[in-house]
SELUM-901426 format. One record per atom (N, C-alpha, C): x, y, z. Coordinates in steps of 0.1 Angstrom, whole numbers, plus 5000, padded with zeros to 4 digits. Layout:
<recs>
XYZ
...
</recs>
This chain:
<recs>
499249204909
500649214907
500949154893
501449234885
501749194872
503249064874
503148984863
504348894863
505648964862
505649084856
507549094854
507749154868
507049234880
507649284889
508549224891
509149304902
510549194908
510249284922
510049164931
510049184944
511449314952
510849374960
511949444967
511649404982
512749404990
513049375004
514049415013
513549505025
514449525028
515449465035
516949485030
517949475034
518549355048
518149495059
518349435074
517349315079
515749305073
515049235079
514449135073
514649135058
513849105045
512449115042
511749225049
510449265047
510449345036
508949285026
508449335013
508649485015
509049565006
508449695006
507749714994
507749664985
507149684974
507949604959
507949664948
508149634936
508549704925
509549664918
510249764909
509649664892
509149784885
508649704872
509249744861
509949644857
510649684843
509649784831
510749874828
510049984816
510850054807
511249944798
512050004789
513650004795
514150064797
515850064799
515450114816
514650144823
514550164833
513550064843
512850144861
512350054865
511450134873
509950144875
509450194883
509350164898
508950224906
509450194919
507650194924
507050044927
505649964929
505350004942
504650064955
504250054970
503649884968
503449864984
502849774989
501049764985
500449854979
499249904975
499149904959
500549874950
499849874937
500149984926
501050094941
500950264933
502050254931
502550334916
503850374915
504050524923
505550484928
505950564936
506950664929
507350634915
508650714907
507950714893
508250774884
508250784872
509550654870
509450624857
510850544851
512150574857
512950534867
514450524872
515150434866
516450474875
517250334872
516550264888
517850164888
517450084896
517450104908
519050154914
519250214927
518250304930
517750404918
516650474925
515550424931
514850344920
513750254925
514050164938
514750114943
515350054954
515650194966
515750254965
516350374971
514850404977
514050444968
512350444972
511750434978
511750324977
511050184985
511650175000
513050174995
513650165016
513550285020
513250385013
512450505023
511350535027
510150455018
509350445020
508750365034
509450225031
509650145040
507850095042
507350095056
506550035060
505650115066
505850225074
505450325081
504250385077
504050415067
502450425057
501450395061
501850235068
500650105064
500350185078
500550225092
500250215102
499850385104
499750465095
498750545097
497650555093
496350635099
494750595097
494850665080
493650585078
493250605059
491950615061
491450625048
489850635044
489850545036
488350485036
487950405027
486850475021
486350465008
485250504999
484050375000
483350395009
482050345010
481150345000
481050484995
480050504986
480250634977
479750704974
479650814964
480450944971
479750964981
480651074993
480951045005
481050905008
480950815023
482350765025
482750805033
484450815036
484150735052
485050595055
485150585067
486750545070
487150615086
488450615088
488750445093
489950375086
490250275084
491450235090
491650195095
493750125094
493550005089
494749985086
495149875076
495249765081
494649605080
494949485089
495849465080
496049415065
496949325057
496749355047
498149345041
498649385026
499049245023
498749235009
499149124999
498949134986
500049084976
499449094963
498249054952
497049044964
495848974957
494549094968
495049104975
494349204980
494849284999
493949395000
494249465010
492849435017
493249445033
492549455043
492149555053
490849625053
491149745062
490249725073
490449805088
489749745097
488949895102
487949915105
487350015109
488250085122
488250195121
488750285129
488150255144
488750185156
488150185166
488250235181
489550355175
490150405181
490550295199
491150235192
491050085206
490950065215
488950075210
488150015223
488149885218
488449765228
487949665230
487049575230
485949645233
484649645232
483849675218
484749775209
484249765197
483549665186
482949615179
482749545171
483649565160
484649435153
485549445144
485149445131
485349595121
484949565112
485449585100
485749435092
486649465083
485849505070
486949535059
486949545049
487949515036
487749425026
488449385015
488349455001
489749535002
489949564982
490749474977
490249534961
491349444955
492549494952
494149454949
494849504951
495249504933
495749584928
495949714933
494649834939
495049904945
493749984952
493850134947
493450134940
493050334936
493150404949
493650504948
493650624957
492150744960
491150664949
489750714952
488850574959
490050484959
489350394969
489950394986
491350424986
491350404999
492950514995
492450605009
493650735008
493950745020
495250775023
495350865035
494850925044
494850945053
493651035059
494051215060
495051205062
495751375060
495351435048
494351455043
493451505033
492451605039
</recs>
């Protein structure tokens, strides 16, 4: 996380959603991951963003880049501005062995994407 962000939060519950970064007369609108989500806005837009964005993201399955063409399906344990947590897909067996994994944040989208690909 760069120093000038400026934290955003939603409203009703004051959970993070991300980060708006000064740029020139405007403000880009930061995810919880590091990505810009706008080109240069004003502000209400970049706020606008973000609480649509919201949270809902984090809790669908992603991929992680293991290796060169090694893709494994992940969900997300924890977001923070120093890094992200992913946990192996265990489709929740119990029984599973828990296996995480740590990027660094911000996270490239050839490191860890969506799974709707």
């Amino acid at each position: 996380m760069e120093e000038d962000w400026i934290e955003h939060r939603r409203a009703d519950d004051g959970e993070r959603v991300g980060w708006m970064k000064p740029i020139d007369e405007g403000f880009v609108a930061i995810d919880l991951w590091g990505r810009p989500r706008t080109e240069v806005v004003d502000w209400m837009l970049a706020e606008e963003t973000l609480d649509e964005l919201g949270l809902g993201y984090l809790a669908d399955p992603h991929e992680l880049r293991l290796g060169h063409d090694d893709w494994l399906r992940v969900r997300i344990a924890e977001v923070s501005s120093v890094e992200i947590r992913v946990k192996k897909d265990d489709w929740g067996d119990m029984t599973a062995p828990q296996l995480y994994y740590t990027v660094p944040f911000p996270v490239d989208e050839d490191q860890l994407r969506p799974l709707s690909r």
